[in-house]
C-alpha positions as CSV (number, residue, x, y, z in Angstrom):
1,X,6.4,-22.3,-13.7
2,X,2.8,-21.9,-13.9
3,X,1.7,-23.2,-10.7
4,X,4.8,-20.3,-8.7
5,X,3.0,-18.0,-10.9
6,X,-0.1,-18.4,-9.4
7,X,0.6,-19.1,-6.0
8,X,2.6,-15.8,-6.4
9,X,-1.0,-14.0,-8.4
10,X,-3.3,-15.2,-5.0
11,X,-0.7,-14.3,-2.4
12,X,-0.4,-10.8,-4.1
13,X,-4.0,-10.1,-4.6
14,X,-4.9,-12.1,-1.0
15,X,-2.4,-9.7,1.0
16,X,-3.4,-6.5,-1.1
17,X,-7.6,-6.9,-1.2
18,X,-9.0,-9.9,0.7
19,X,-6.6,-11.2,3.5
20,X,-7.8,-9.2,7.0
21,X,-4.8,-6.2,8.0
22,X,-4.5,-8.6,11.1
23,X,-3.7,-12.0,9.2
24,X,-1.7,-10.0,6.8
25,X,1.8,-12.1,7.9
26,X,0.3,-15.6,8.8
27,X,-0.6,-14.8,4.8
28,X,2.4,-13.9,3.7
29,X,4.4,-17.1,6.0
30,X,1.9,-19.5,4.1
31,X,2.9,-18.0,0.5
32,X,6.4,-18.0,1.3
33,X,5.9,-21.8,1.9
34,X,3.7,-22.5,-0.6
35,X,6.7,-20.8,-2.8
36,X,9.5,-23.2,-1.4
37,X,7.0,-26.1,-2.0
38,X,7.3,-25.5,-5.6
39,X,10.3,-24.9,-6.1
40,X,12.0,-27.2,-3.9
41,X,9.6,-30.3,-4.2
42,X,7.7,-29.7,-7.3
43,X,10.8,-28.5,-9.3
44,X,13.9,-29.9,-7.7
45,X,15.7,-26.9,-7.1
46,X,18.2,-27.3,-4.4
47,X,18.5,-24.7,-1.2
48,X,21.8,-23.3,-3.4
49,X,20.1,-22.6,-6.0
50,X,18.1,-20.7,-4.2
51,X,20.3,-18.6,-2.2
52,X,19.4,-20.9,1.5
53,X,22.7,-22.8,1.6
54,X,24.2,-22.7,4.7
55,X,28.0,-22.7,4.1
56,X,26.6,-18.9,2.5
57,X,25.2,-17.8,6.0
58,X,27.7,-15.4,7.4
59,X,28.7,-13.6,3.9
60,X,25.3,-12.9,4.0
61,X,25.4,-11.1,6.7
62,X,28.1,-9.4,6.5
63,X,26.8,-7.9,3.1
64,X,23.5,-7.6,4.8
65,X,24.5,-5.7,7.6
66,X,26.9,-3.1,5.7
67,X,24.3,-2.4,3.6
68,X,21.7,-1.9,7.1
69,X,24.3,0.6,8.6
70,X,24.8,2.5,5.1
71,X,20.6,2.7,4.3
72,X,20.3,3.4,8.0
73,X,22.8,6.9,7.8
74,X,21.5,8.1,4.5
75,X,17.7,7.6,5.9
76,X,18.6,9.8,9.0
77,X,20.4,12.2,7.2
78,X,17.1,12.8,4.6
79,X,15.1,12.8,7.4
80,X,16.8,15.6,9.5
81,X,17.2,17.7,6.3
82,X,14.0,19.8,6.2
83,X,13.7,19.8,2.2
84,X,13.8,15.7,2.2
85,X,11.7,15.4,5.4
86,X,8.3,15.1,4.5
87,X,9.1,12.4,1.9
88,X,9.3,10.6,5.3
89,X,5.9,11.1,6.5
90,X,3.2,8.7,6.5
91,X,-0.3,9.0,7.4
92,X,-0.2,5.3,8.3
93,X,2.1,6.6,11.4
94,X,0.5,9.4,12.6
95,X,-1.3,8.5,15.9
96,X,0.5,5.1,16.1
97,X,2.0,3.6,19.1
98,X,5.5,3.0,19.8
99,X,4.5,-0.7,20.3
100,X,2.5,-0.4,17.5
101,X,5.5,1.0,14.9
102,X,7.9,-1.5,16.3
103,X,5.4,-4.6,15.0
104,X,5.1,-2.9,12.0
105,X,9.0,-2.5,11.8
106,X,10.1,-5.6,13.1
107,X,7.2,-8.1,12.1
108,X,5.3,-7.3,9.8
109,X,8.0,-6.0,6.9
110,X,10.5,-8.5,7.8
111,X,8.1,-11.7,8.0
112,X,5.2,-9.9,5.8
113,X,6.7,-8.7,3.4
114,X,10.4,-9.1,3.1
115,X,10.6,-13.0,3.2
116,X,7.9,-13.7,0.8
117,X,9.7,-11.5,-1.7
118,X,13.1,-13.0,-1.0
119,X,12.5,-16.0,-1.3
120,X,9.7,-15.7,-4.4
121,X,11.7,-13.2,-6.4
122,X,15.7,-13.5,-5.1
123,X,15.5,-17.5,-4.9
124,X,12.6,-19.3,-6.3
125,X,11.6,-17.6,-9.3
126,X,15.6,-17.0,-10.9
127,X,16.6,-20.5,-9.8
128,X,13.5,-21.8,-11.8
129,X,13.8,-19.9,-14.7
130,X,17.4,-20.7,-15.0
131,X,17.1,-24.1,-15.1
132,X,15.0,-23.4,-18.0
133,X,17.1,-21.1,-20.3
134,X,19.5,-18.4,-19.3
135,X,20.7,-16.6,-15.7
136,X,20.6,-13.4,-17.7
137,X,16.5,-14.2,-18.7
138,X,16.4,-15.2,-14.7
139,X,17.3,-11.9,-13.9
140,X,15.4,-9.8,-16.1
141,X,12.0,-12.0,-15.5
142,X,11.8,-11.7,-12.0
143,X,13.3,-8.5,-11.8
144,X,10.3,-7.5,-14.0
145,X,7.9,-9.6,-12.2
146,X,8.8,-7.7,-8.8
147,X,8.0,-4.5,-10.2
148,X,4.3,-5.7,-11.4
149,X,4.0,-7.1,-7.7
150,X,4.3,-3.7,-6.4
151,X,1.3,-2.4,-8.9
152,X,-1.3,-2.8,-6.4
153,X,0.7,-1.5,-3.4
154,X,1.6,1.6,-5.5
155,X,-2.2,2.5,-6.3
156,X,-2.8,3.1,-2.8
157,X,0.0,5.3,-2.0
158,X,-1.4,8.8,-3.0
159,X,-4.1,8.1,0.2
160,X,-1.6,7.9,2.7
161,X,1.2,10.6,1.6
162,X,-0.5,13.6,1.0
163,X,2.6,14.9,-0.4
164,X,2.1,13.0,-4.1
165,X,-1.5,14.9,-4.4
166,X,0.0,18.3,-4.0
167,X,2.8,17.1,-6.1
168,X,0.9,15.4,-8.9
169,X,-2.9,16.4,-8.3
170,X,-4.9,14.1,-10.9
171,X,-2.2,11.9,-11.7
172,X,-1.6,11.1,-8.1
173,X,-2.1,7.7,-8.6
174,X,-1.3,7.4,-11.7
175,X,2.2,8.4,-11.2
176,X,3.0,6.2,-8.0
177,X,2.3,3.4,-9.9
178,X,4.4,4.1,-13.2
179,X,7.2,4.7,-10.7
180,X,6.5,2.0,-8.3
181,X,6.9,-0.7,-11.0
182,X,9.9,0.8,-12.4
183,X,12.0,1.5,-9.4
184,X,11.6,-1.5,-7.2
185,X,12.3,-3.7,-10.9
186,X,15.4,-1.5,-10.6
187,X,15.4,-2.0,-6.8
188,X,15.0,-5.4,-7.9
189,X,18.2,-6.0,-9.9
190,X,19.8,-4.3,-6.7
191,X,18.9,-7.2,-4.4
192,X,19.9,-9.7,-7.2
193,X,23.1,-8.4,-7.1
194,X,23.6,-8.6,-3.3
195,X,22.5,-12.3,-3.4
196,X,24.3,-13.4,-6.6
197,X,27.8,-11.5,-5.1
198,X,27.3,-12.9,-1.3
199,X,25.4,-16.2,-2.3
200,X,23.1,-16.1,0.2
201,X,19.6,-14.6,0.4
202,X,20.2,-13.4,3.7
203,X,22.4,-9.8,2.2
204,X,18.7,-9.0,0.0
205,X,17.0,-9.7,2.8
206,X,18.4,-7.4,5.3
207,X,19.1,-4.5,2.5
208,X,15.4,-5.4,1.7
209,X,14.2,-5.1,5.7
210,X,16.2,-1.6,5.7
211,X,14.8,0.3,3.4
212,X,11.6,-0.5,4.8
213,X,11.5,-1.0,8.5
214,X,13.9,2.1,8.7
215,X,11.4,3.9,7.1
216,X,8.6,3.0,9.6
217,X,10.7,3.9,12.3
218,X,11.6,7.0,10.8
219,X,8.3,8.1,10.0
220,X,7.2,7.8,13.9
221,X,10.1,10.0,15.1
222,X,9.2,12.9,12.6
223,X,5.6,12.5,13.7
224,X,5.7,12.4,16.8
């Protein structure tokens, strides 16, 4: 437990303030690892338990991809609705490149960001703490411990939506974080619920992938 803790601590802190933008998912592919290492080798947890069993494959994507199609209409709908449209914009995205958005949409979340949060916080983390006391514990602990990930992350949001400082001026920061932590624990529980009802860690994954590739694509078509 203490040695998925840290290799969790240093891939957070490496991909959020010292890994280089461009080795930001060779990073995050070498924490994912580093993650199964532990918890398949050091702790004995089987793929099962950890949501990678293969006879779970195609529920997973079946739950997966209803839940792309659904995220995918309600994004589109927010973004053609001028009072929800600027939640879309993102400073990040203005003067990007198609090729450019596309990476960030199709490479970067999925391998950068959405696998090493799968598998750490859907599969690795809950199957360990399980074996140690309750599923319910499971759940709350790295439903928790997902929302602290995201503390970093949040700090940096006020920069690159101007919205928030109009919105919250002095708490600008302040406020993304509070919300950050709380929602994506919430968000969270949401994922764990796809992977405990489908079995298979590929339904988090793609809900996971959704909500934010969508958003990068989203983002370039209202900017450009």
């Amino acid at each position: 437990m203490a040695a998925i803790v840290l290799v969790l601590l240093a891939a957070n802190v490496g991909s959020n303030r010292v890994v280089p933008d461009a080795l930001y998912v060779p990073w995050a592919l070498l924490s994912a690892a580093a993650v199964l290492a532990v918890a398949l080798r050091a702790d004995g947890r089987s793929p099962a338990e950890l949501g990678l069993g293969r006879d779970r494959v195609r529920a997973g994507l079946l739950v997966g991809g209803a839940i792309v199609a659904l995220t995918a209409a309600v994004m589109v709908i927010g973004a053609v609705v001028p009072a929800t449209q600027d939640l879309y914009r993102d400073d990040r995205i203005e003067g990007a490149s198609l090729a450019g958005t596309l990476f960030d949409a199709l490479i970067r979340v999925p391998l950068g960001t959405v696998l090493l949060e799968e598998v750490a916080f859907r599969g690795a983390l809950p199957a360990m703490v399980a074996a140690r006391t309750t599923r319910g514990m499971a759940v709350a602990v790295s439903c928790a411990l997902f929302g602290l990930w995201h503390v970093l992350p949040a700090w940096e949001v006020a920069s690159v939506n101007p919205s928030m400082v109009s919105l919250f001026g002095d708490a600008a920061r302040v406020v993304p974080v509070t919300a950050g932590v709380v929602s994506t624990a919430v968000a969270g529980l949401v994922l764990w619920i796809l992977r405990d009802r489908s079995g298979s860690l590929l339904a988090p994954a793609l809900a996971h992938w959704a909500t934010n590739g969508l958003g990068y694509l989203i983002a370039y078509v209202i900017a450009s």
